[in-house]
N, CA, C and O atoms as a printed pandas DataFrame, in Angstrom:
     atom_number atom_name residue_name chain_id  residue_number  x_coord  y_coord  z_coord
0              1         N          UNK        A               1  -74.142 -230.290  -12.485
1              2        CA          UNK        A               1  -73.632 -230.674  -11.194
2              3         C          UNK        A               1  -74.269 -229.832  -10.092
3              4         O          UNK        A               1  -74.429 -228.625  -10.269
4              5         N          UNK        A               2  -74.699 -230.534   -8.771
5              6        CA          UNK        A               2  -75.031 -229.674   -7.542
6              7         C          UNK        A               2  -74.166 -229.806   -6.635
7              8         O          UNK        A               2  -74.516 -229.966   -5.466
8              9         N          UNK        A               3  -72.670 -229.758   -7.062
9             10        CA          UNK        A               3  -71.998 -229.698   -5.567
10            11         C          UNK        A               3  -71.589 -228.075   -5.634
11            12         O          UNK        A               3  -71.007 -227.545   -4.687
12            13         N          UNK        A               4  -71.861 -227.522   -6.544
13            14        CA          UNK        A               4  -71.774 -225.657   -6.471
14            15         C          UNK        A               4  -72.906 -225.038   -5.937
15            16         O          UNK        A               4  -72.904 -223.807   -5.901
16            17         N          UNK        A               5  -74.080 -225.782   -5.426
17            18        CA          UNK        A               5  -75.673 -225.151   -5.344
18            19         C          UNK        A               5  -75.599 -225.291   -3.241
19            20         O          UNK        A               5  -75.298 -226.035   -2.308
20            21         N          UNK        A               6  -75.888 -224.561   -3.437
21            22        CA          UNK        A               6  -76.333 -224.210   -1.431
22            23         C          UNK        A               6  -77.838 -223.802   -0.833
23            24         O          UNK        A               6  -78.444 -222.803   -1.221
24            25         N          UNK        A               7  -78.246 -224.549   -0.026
25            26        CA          UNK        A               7  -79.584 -224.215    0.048
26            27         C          UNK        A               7  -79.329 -223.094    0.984
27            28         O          UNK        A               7  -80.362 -222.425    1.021
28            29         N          UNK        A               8  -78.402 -222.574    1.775
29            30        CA          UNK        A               8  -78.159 -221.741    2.373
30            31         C          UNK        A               8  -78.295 -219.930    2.169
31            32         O          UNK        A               8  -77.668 -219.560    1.176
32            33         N          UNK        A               9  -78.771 -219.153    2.687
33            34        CA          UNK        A               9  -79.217 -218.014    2.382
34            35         C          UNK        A               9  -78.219 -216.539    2.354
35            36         O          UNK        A               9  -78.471 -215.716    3.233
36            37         N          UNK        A              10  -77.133 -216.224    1.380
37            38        CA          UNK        A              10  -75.845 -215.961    1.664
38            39         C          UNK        A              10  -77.026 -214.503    2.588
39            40         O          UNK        A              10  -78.160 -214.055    2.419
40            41         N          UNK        A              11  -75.617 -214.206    3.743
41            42        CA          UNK        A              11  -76.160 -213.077    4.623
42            43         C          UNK        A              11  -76.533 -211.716    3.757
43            44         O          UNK        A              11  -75.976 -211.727    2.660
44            45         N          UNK        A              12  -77.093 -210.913    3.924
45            46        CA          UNK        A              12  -77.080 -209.415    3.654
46            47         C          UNK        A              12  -75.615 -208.342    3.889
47            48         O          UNK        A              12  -75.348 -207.826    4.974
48            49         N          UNK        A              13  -74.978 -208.205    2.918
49            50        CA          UNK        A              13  -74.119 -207.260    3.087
50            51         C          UNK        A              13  -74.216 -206.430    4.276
51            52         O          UNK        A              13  -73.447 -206.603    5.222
52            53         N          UNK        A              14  -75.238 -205.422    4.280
53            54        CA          UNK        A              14  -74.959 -204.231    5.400
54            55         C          UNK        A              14  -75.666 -204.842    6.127
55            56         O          UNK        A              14  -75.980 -203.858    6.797
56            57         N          UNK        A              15  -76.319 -205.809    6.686
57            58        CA          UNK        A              15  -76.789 -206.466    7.990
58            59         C          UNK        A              15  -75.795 -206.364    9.178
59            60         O          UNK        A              15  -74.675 -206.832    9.381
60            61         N          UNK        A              16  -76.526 -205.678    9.790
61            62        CA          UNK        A              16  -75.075 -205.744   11.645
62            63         C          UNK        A              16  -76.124 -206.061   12.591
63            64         O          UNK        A              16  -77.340 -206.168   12.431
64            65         N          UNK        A              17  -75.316 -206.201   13.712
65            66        CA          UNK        A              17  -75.943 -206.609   14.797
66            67         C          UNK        A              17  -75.988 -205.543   15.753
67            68         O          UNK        A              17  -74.928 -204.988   16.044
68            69         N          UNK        A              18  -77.521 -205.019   16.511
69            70        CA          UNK        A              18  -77.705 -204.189   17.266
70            71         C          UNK        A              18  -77.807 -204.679   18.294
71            72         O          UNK        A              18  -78.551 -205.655   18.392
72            73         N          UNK        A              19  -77.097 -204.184   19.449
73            74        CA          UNK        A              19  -77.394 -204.434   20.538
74            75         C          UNK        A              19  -78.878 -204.589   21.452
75            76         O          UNK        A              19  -79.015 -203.498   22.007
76            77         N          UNK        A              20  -79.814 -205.321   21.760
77            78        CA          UNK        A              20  -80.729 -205.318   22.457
78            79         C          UNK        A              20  -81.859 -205.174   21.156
79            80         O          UNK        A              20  -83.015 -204.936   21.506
80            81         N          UNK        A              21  -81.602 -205.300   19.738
81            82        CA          UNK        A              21  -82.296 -205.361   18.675
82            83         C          UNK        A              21  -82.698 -206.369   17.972
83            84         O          UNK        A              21  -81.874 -206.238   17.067
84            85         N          UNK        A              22  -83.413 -207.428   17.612
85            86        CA          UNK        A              22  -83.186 -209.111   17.063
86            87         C          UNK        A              22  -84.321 -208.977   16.350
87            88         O          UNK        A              22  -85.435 -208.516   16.595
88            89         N          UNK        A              23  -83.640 -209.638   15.115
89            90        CA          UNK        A              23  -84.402 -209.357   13.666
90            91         C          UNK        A              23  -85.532 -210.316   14.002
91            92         O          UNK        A              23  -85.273 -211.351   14.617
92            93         N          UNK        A              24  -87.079 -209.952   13.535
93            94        CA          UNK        A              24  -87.926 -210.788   14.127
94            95         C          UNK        A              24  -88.618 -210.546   15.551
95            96         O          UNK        A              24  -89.584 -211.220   15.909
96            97         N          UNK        A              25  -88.250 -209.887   16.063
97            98        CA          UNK        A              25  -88.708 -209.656   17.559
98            99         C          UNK        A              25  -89.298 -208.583   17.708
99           100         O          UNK        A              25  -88.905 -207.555   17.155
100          101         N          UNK        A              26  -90.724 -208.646   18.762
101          102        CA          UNK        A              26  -91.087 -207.623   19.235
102          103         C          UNK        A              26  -90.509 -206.882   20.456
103          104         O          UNK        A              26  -89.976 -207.293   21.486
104          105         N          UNK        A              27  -90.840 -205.455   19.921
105          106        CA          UNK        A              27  -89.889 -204.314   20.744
106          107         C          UNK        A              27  -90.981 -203.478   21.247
107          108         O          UNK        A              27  -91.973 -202.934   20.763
108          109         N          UNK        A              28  -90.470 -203.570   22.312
109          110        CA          UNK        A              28  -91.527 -202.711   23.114
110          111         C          UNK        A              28  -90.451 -201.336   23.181
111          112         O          UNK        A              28  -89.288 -201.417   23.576
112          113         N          UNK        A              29  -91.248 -199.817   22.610
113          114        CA          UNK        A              29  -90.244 -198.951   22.493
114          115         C          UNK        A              29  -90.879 -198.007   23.790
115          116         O          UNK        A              29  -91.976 -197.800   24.310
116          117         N          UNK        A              30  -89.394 -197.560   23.963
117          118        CA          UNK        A              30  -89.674 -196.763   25.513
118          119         C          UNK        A              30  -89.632 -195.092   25.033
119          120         O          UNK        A              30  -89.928 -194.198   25.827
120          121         N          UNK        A              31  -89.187 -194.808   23.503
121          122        CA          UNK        A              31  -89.666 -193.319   23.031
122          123         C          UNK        A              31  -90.403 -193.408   21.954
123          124         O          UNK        A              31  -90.556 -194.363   21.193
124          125         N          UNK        A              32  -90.844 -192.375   21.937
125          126        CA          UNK        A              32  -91.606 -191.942   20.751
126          127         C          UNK        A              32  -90.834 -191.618   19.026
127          128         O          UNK        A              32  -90.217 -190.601   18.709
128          129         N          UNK        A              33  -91.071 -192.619   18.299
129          130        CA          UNK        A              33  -90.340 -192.655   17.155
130          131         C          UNK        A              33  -91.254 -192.617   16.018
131          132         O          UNK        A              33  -92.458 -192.860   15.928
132          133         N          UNK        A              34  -90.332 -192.234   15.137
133          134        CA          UNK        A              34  -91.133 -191.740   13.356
134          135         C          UNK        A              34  -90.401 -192.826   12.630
135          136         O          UNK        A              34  -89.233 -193.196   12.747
136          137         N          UNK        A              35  -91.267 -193.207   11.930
137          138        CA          UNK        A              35  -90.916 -194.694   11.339
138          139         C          UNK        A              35  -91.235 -194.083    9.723
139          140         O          UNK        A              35  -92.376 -193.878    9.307
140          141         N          UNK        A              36  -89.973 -193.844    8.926
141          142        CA          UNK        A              36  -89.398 -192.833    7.642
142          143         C          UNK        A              36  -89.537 -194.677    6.873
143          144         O          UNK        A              36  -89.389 -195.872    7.130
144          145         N          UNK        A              37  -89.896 -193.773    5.895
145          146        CA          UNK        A              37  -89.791 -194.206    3.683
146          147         C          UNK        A              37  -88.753 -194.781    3.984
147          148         O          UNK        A              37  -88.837 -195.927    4.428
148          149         N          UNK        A              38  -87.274 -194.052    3.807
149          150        CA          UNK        A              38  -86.105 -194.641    3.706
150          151         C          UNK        A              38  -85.236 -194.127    5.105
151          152         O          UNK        A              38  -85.549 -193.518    6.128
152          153         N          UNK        A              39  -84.261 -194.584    4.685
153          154        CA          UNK        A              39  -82.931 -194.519    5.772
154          155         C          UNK        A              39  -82.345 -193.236    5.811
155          156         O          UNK        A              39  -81.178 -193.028    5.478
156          157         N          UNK        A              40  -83.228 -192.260    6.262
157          158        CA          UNK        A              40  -82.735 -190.403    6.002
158          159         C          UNK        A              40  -84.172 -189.603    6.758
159          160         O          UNK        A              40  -85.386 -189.549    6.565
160          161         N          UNK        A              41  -83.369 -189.167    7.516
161          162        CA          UNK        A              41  -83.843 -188.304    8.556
162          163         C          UNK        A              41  -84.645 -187.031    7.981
163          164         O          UNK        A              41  -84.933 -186.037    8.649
164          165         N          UNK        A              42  -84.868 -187.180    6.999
165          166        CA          UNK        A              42  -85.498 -186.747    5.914
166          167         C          UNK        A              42  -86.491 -186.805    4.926
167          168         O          UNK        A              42  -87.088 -185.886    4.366
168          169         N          UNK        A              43  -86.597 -188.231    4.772
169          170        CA          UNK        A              43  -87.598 -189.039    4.540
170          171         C          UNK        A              43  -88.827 -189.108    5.195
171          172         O          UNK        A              43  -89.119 -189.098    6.391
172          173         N          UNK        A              44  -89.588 -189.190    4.022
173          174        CA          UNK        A              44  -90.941 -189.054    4.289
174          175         C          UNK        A              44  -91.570 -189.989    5.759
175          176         O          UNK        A              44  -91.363 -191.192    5.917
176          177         N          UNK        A              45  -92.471 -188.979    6.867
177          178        CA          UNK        A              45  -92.892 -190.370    7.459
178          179         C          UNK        A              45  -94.051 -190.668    7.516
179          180         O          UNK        A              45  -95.014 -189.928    7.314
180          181         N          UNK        A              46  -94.047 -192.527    7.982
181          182        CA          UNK        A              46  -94.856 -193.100    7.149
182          183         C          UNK        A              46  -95.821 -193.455    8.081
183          184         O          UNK        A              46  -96.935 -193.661    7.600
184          185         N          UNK        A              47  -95.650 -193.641    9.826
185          186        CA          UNK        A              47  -96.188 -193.483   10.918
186          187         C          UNK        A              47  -95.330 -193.384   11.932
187          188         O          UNK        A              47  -94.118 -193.473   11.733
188          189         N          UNK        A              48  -95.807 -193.205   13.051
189          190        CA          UNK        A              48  -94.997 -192.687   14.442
190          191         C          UNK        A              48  -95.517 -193.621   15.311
191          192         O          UNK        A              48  -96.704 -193.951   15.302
192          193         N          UNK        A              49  -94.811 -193.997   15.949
193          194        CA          UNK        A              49  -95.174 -195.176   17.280
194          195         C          UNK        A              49  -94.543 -194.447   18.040
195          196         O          UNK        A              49  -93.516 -193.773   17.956
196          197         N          UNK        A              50  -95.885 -194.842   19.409
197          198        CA          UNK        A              50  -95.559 -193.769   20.812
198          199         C          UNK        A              50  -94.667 -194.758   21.859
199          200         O          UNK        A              50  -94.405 -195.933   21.601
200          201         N          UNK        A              51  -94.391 -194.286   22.683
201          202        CA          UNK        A              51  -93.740 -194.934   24.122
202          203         C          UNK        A              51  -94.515 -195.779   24.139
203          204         O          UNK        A              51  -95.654 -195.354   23.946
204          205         N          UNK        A              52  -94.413 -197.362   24.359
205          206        CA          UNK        A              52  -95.371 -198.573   25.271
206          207         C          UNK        A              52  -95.560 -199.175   24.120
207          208         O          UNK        A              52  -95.422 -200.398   24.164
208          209         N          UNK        A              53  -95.908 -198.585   22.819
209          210        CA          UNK        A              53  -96.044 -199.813   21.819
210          211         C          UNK        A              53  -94.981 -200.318   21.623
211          212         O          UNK        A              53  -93.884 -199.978   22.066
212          213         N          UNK        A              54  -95.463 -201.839   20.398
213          214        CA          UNK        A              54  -94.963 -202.296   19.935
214          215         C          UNK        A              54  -94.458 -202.009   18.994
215          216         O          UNK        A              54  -95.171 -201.233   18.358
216          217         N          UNK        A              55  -92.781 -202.408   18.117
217          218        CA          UNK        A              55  -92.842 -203.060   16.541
218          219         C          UNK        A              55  -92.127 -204.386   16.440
219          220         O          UNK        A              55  -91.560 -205.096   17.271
220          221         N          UNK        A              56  -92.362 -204.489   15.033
221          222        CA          UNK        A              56  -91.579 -206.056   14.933
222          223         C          UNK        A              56  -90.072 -205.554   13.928
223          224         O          UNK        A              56  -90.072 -204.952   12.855
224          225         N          UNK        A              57  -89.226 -205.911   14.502
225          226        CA          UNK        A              57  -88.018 -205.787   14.280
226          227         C          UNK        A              57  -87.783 -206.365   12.557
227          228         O          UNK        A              57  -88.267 -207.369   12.034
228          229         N          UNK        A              58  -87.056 -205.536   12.082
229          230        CA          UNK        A              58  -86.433 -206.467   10.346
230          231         C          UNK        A              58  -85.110 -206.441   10.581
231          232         O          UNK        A              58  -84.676 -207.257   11.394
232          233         N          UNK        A              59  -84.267 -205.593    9.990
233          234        CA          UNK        A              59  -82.708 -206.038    9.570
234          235         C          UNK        A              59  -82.401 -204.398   10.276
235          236         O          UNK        A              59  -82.881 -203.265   10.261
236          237         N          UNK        A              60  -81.238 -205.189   10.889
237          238        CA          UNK        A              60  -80.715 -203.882   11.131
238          239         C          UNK        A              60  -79.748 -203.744   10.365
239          240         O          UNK        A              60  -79.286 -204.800    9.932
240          241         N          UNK        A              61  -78.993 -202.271    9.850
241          242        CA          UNK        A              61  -78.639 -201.861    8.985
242          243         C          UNK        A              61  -77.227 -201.163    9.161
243          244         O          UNK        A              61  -77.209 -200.309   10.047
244          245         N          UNK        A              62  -76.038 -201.373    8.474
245          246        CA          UNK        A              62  -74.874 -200.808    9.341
246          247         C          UNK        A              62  -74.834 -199.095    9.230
247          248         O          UNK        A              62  -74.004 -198.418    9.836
248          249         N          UNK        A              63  -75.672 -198.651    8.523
249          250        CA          UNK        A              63  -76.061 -197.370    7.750
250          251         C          UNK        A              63  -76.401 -196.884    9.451
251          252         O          UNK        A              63  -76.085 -195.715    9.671
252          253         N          UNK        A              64  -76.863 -197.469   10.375
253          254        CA          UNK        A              64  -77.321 -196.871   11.775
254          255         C          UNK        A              64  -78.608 -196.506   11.920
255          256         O          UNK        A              64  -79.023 -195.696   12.749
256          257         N          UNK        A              65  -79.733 -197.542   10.513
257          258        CA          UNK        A              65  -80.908 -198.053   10.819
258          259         C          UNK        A              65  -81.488 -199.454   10.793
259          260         O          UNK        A              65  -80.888 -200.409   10.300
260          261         N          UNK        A              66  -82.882 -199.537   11.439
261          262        CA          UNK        A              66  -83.119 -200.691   11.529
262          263         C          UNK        A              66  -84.750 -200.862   10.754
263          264         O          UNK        A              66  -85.462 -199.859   10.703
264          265         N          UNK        A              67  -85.158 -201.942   10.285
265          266        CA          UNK        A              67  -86.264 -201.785    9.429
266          267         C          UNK        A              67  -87.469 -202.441   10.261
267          268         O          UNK        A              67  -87.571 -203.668   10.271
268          269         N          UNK        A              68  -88.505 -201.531   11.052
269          270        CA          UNK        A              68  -89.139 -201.922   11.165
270          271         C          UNK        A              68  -91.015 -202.099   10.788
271          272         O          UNK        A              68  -91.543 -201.259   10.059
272          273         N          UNK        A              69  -91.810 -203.217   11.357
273          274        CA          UNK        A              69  -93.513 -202.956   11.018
274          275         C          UNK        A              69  -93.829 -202.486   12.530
275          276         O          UNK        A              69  -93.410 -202.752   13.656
276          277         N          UNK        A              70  -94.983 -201.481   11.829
277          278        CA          UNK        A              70  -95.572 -201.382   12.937
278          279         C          UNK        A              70  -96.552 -202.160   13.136
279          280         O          UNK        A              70  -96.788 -203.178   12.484
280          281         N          UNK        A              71  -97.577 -201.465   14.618
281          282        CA          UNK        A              71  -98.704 -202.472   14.753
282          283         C          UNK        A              71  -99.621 -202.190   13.709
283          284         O          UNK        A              71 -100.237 -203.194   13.352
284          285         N          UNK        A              72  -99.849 -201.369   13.233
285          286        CA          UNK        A              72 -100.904 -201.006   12.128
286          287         C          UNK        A              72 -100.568 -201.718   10.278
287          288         O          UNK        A              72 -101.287 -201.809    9.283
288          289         N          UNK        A              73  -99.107 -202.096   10.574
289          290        CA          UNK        A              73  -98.811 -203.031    9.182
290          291         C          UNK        A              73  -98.234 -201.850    8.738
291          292         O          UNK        A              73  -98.812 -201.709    7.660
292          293         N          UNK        A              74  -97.471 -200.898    8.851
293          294        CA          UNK        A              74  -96.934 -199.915    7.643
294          295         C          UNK        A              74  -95.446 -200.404    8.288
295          296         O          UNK        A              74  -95.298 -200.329    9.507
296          297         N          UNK        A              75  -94.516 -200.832    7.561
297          298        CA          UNK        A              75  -92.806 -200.952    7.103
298          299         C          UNK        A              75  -92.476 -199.555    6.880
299          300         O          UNK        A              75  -93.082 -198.694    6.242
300          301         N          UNK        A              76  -91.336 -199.505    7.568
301          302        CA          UNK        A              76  -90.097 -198.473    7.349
302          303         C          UNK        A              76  -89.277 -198.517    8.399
303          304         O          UNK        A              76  -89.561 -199.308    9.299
304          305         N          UNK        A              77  -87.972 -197.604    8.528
305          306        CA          UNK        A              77  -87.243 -197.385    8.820
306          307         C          UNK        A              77  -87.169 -196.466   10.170
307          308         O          UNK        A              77  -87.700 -195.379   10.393
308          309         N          UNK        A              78  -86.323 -197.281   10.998
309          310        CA          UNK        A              78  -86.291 -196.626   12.389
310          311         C          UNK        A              78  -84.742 -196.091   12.567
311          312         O          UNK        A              78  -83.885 -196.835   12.090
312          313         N          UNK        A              79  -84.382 -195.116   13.079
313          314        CA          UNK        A              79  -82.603 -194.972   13.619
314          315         C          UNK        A              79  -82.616 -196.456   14.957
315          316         O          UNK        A              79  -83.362 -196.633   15.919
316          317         N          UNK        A              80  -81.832 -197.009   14.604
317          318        CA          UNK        A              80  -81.262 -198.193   15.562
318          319         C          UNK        A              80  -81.273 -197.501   16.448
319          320         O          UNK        A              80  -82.398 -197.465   16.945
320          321         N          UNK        A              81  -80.113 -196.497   17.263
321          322        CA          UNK        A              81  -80.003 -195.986   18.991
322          323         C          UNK        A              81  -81.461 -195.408   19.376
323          324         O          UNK        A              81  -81.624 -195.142   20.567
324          325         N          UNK        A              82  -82.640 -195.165   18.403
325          326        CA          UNK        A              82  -83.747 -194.898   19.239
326          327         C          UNK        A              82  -84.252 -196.168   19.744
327          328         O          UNK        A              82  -85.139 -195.990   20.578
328          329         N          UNK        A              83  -83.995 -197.321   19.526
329          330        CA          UNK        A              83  -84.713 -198.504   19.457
330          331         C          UNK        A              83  -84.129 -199.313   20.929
331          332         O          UNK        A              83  -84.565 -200.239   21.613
332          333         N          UNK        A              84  -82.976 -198.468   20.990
333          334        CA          UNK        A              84  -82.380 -199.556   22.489
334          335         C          UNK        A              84  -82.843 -199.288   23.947
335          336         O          UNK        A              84  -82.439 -200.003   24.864
């Protein structure tokens, strides 16, 4: 039977919504941020984007990060309140 099957994409648990943040979108950042391995201020980093660039936004995270690419193609993790 397919009346139990959903083509629908159930949401991400810790997915939240950041203010002035939209998954998919380019962000023009107004500080200078370190874009970390994982979600810890601690974590290795993986590049730094200055004031005036770009990134492209992923999921923001209720943890109080958000996942972004940079322009150079390296993924990781940004703190969300640097991003607003």
């Amino acid at each position: 039977e397919t009346q139990y099957l959903s083509d629908t994409k159930p949401a991400a648990t810790d997915s939240v919504d950041v203010a002035g943040v939209t998954p998919g979108a380019a962000l023009m950042l107004h500080n200078t941020v370190r874009v970390r391995q994982g979600m810890d201020e601690n974590s290795s980093v993986v590049d730094v984007v200055y004031a005036g660039m770009q990134v492209t936004v992923g999921q923001n995270f209720a943890s109080g990060w958000t996942s972004v690419t940079t322009s150079s193609g390296k993924s990781g993790y940004v703190r969300s309140d640097l991003l607003q």
